[in-house]
C-alpha positions as CSV (number, residue, x, y, z in Angstrom):
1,X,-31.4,-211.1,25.5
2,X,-30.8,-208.4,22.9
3,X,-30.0,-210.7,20.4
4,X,-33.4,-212.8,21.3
5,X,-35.5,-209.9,21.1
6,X,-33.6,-208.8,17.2
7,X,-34.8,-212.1,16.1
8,X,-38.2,-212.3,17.5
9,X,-38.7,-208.7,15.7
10,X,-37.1,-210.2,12.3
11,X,-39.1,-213.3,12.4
12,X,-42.1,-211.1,13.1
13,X,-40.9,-208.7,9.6
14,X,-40.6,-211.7,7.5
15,X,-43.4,-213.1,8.6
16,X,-45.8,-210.4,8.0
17,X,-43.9,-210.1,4.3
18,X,-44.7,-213.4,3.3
19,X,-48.6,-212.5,4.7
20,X,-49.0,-209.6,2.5
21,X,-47.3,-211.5,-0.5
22,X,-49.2,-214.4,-0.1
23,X,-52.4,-212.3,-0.1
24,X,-50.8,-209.8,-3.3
25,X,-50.3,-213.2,-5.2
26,X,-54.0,-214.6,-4.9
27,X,-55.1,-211.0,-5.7
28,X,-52.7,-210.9,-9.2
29,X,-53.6,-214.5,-9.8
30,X,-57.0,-215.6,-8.7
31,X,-59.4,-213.1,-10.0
32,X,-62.8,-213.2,-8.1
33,X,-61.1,-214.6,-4.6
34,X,-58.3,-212.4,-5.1
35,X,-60.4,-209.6,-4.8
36,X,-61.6,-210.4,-1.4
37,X,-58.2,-211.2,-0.4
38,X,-56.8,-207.8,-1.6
39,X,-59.3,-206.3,1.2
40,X,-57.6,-207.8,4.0
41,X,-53.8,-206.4,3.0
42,X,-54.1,-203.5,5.4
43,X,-54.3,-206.5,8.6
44,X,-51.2,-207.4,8.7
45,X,-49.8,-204.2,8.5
46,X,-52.1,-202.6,11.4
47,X,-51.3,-205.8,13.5
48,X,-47.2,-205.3,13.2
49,X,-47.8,-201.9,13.2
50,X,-49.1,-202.0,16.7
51,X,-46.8,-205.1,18.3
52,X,-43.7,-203.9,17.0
53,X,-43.9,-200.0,16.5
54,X,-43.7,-197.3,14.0
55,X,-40.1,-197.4,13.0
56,X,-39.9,-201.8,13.2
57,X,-43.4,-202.1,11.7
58,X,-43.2,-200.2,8.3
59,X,-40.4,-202.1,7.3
60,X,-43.1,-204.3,6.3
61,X,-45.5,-202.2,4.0
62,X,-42.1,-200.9,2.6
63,X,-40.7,-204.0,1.5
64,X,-44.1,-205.2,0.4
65,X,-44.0,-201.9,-1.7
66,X,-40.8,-202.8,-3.7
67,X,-41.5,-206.4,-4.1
68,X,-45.4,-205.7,-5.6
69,X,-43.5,-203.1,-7.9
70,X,-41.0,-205.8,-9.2
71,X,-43.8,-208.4,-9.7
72,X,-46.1,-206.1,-11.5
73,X,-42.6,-204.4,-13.3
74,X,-42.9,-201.0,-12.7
75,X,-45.7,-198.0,-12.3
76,X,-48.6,-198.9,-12.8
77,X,-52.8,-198.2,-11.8
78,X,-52.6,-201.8,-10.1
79,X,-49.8,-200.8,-8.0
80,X,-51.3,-197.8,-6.4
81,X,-53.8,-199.9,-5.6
82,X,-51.5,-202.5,-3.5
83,X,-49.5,-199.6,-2.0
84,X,-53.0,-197.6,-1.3
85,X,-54.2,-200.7,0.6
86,X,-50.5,-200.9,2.6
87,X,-50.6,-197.3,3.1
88,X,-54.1,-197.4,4.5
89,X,-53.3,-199.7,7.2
90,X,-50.3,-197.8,8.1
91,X,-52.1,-194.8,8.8
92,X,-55.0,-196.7,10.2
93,X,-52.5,-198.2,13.2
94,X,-51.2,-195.2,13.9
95,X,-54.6,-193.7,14.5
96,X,-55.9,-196.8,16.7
97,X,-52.8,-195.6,19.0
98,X,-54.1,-192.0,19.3
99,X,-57.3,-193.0,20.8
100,X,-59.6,-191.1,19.3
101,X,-63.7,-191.6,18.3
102,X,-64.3,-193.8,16.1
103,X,-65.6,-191.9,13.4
104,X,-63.1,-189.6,13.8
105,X,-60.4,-193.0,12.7
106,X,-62.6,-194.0,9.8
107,X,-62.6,-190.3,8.5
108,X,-59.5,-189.3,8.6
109,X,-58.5,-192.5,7.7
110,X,-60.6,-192.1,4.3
111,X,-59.9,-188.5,4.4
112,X,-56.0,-189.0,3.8
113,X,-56.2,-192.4,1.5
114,X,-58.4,-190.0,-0.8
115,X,-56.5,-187.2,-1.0
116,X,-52.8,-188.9,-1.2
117,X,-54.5,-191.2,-4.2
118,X,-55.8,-187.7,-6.2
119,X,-52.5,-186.6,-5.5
120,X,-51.1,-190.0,-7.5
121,X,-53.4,-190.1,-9.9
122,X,-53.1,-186.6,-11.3
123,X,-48.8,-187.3,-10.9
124,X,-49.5,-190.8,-12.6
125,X,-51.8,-189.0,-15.7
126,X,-48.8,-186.0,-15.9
127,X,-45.6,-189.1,-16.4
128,X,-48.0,-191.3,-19.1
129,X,-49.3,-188.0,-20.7
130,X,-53.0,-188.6,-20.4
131,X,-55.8,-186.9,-18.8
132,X,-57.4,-188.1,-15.6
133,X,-61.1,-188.5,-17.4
134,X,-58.6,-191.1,-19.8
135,X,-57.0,-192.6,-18.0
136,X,-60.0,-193.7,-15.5
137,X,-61.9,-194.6,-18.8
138,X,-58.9,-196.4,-20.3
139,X,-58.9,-198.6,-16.6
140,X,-62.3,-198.8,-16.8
141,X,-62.9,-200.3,-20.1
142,X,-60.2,-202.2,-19.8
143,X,-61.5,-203.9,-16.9
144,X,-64.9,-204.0,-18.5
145,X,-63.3,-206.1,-21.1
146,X,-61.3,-208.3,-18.7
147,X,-65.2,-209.0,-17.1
148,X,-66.3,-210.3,-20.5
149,X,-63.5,-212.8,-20.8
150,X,-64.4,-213.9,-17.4
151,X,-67.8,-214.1,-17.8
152,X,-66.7,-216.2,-20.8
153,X,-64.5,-218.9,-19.6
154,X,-66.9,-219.0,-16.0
155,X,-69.6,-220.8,-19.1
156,X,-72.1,-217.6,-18.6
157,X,-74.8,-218.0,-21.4
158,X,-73.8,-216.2,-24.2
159,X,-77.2,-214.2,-24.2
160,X,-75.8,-212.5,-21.3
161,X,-72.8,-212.2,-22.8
162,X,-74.1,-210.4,-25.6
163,X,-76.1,-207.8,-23.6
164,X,-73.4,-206.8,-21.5
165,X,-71.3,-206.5,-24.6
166,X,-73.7,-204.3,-26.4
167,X,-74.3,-202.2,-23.2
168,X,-71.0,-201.9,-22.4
169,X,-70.5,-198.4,-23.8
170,X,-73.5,-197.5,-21.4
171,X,-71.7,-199.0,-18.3
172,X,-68.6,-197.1,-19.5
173,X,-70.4,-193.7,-19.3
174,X,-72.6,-194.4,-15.6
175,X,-69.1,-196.0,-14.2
176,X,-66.6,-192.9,-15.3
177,X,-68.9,-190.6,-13.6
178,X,-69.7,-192.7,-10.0
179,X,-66.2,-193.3,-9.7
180,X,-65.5,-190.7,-7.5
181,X,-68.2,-192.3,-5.2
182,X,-67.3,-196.0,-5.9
183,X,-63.5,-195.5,-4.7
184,X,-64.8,-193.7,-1.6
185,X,-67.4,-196.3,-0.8
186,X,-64.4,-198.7,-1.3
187,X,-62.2,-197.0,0.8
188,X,-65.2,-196.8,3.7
189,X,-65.7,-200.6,3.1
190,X,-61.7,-201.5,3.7
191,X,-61.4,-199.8,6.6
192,X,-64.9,-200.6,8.0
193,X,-63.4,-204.6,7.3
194,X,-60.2,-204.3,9.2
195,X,-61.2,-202.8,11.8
196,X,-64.1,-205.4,12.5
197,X,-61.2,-207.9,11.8
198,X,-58.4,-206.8,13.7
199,X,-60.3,-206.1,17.2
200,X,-60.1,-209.9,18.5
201,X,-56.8,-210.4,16.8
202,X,-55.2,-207.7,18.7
203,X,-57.5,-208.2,21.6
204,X,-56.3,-211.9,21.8
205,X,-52.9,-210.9,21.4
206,X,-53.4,-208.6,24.6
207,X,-52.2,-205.9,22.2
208,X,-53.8,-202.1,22.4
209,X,-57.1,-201.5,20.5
210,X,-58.6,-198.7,21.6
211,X,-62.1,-198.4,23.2
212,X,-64.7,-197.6,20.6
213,X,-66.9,-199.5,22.6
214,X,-69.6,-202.7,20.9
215,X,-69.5,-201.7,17.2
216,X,-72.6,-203.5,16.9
217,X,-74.6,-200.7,18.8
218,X,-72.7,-197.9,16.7
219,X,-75.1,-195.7,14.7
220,X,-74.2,-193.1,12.1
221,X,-74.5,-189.3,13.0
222,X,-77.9,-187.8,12.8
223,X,-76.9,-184.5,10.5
224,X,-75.9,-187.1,7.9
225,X,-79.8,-188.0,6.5
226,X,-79.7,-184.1,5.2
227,X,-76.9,-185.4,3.4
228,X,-78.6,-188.4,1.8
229,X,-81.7,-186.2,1.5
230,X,-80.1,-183.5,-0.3
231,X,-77.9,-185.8,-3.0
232,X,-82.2,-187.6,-3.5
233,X,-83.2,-183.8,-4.1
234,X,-80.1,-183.0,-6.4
235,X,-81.3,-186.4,-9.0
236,X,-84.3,-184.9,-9.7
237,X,-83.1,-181.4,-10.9
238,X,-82.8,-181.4,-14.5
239,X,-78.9,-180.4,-14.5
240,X,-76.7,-183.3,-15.9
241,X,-73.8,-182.5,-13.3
242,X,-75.9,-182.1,-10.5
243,X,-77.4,-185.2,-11.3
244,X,-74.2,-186.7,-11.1
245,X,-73.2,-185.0,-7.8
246,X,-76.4,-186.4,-6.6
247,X,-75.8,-190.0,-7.6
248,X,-72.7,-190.0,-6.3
249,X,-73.8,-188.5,-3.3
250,X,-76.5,-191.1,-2.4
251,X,-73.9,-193.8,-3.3
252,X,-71.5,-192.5,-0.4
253,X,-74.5,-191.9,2.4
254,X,-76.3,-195.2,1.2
255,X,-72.8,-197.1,2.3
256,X,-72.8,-195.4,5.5
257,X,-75.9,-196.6,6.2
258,X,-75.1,-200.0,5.4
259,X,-72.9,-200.1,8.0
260,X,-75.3,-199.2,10.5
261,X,-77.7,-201.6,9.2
262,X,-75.2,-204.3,9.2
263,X,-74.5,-203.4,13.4
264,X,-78.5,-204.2,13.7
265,X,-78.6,-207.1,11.8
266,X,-75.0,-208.2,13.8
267,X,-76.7,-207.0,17.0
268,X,-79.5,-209.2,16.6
269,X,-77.6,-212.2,15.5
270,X,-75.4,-212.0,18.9
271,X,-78.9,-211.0,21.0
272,X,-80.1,-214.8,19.4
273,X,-76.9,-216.5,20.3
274,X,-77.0,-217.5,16.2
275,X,-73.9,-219.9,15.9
276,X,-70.8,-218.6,13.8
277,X,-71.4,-221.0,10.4
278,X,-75.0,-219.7,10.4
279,X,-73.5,-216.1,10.8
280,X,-71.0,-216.5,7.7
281,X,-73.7,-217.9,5.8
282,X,-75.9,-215.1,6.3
283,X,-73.1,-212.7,5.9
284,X,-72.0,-214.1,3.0
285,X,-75.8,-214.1,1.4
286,X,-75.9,-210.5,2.0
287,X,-72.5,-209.9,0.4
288,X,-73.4,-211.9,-3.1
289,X,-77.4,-210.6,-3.0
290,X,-77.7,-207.1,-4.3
291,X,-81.3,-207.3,-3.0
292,X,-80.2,-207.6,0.9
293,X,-78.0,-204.8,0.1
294,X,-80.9,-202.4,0.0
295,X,-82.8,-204.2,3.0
296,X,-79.7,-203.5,4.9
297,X,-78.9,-199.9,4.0
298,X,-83.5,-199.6,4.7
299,X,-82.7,-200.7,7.8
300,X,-79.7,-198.7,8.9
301,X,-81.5,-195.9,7.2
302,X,-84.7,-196.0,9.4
303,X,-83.6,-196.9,12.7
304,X,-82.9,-193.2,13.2
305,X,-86.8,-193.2,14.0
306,X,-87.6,-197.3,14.7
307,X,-84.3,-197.2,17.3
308,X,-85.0,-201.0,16.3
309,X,-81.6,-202.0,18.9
310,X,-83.9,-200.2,21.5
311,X,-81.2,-197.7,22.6
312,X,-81.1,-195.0,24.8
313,X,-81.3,-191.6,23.3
């Protein structure tokens, strides 16, 4: 019986290894898909994580860790990344277990990704003897250029081409200074994913998810719109850093309310009995349409006074 249950667990190790290498390889080797499939890393780990334990299940994101490292050869700005998104799951399924509010698991969650990856990234600019500021700009533009090759062999008129190339040391300057922002909207966005994600799974597997109740019903705490009104308030003082707090202020409480936008707009679709295609087709329009972005963060934003789900106060 012993023996039985020793396998089960090793079959269950290897195969959430070959999960997370499978989605690591698409992400080294299939830009634009990759990047989607980079999101969804932290999955298996929080699923292992809670069927097999703490001790069994971080086998997993460890020996994930050493085999990205060996694939990539060594330190690098890409393997934080990977380990960031491993690390996040881990501490993501050890908060589902301690049952606590929901926005208690994203934040911390957040909270703890952020500050272990300042910790890295001001240990990572020490060992390669650059600055933070370069070494952000130095990933930055060479990413920039990466998107021009892309843009090139993806047959993008070479108009286009030749305005991004020419504005390029523009997008440089904006994207250096939102990056604070960006990584923590990105952070907020890979949790908010698995967590959507991994309810049914674990749920199906009869495996413990705790009760946050419908998430399509969740709205975001009142005392956060003097947030977004303050960082409006702070772009129009004519101070170059608190402009810059400002933006990347309203960049953080503008993806909160995205969420509680996309709740409505997933409330609604469940109310109608909409059928799944339709669902992933309207999903996926608001994911590639910048416009619907900003209907849905409008929308998140005023049902603080339209209560458009019709909720009791």
């Amino acid at each position: 019986m012993v023996a039985q249950d020793q396998s089960k667990i090793s079959h269950d190790v290897a195969t959430g290894l070959c999960i997370i290498c499978l989605l690591f390889g698409i992400a080294i080797y299939l830009p634009i898909i990759g990047f989607f499939a980079s999101l969804l890393i932290p999955l298996p780990i929080i699923y292992y994580r809670i069927k097999l334990g703490a001790n069994k299940g971080n086998i997993i994101p460890f020996g994930a860790a050493i085999i990205m490292a060996m694939v990539i050869g060594g330190i690098s700005v890409d393997l934080f990344y990977f380990v960031g998104l491993m690390l996040l799951g881990v501490i993501l399924g050890n908060l589902l277990e301690y049952n606590i509010s929901l926005e208690k698991t994203i934040a911390y969650t957040c909270g703890t990704i952020l500050g272990i990856s300042c910790l890295c990234l001001v240990f990572y600019s020490n060992l390669s003897n650059i600055g933070i500021s370069g070494l952000v700009t130095d990933y930055i533009t060479k990413n920039l250029e990466l998107t021009l090759v892309l843009y090139r062999s993806l047959n993008v008129p070479e108009e286009l081409i030749i305005q991004v190339a020419n504005a390029l040391d523009q997008i440089k300057f904006v994207l250096v200074r939102i990056t604070p922002a960006l990584i923590t909207a990105a952070t907020l966005l890979v949790v908010w994913i698995n967590l959507i994600l991994i309810k049914p799974i674990l749920l199906r597997k009869k495996l413990y998810f705790p009760d946050f109740g419908n998430l399509n019903l969740w709205q975001a705490p009142e005392f956060l719109i003097w947030g977004l009104i303050g960082s409006g308030l702070a772009i129009i003082i004519p101070s170059p850093t608190i402009k810059i707090i400002g933006i990347n202020g309203l960049i953080i409480f503008c993806t909160i309310y995205f969420f509680q936008g996309m709740a409505i707009i997933s409330f609604f679709l469940e109310k109608k009995n909409i059928p799944l295609p339709v669902k992933f087709i309207i999903y996926t329009i608001i994911t590639i349409q910048q416009f619907f972005l900003f209907i849905i963060v409008g929308i998140g934003l005023f049902d603080m006074w339209f209560n458009f789900r019709k909720q009791k106060t």
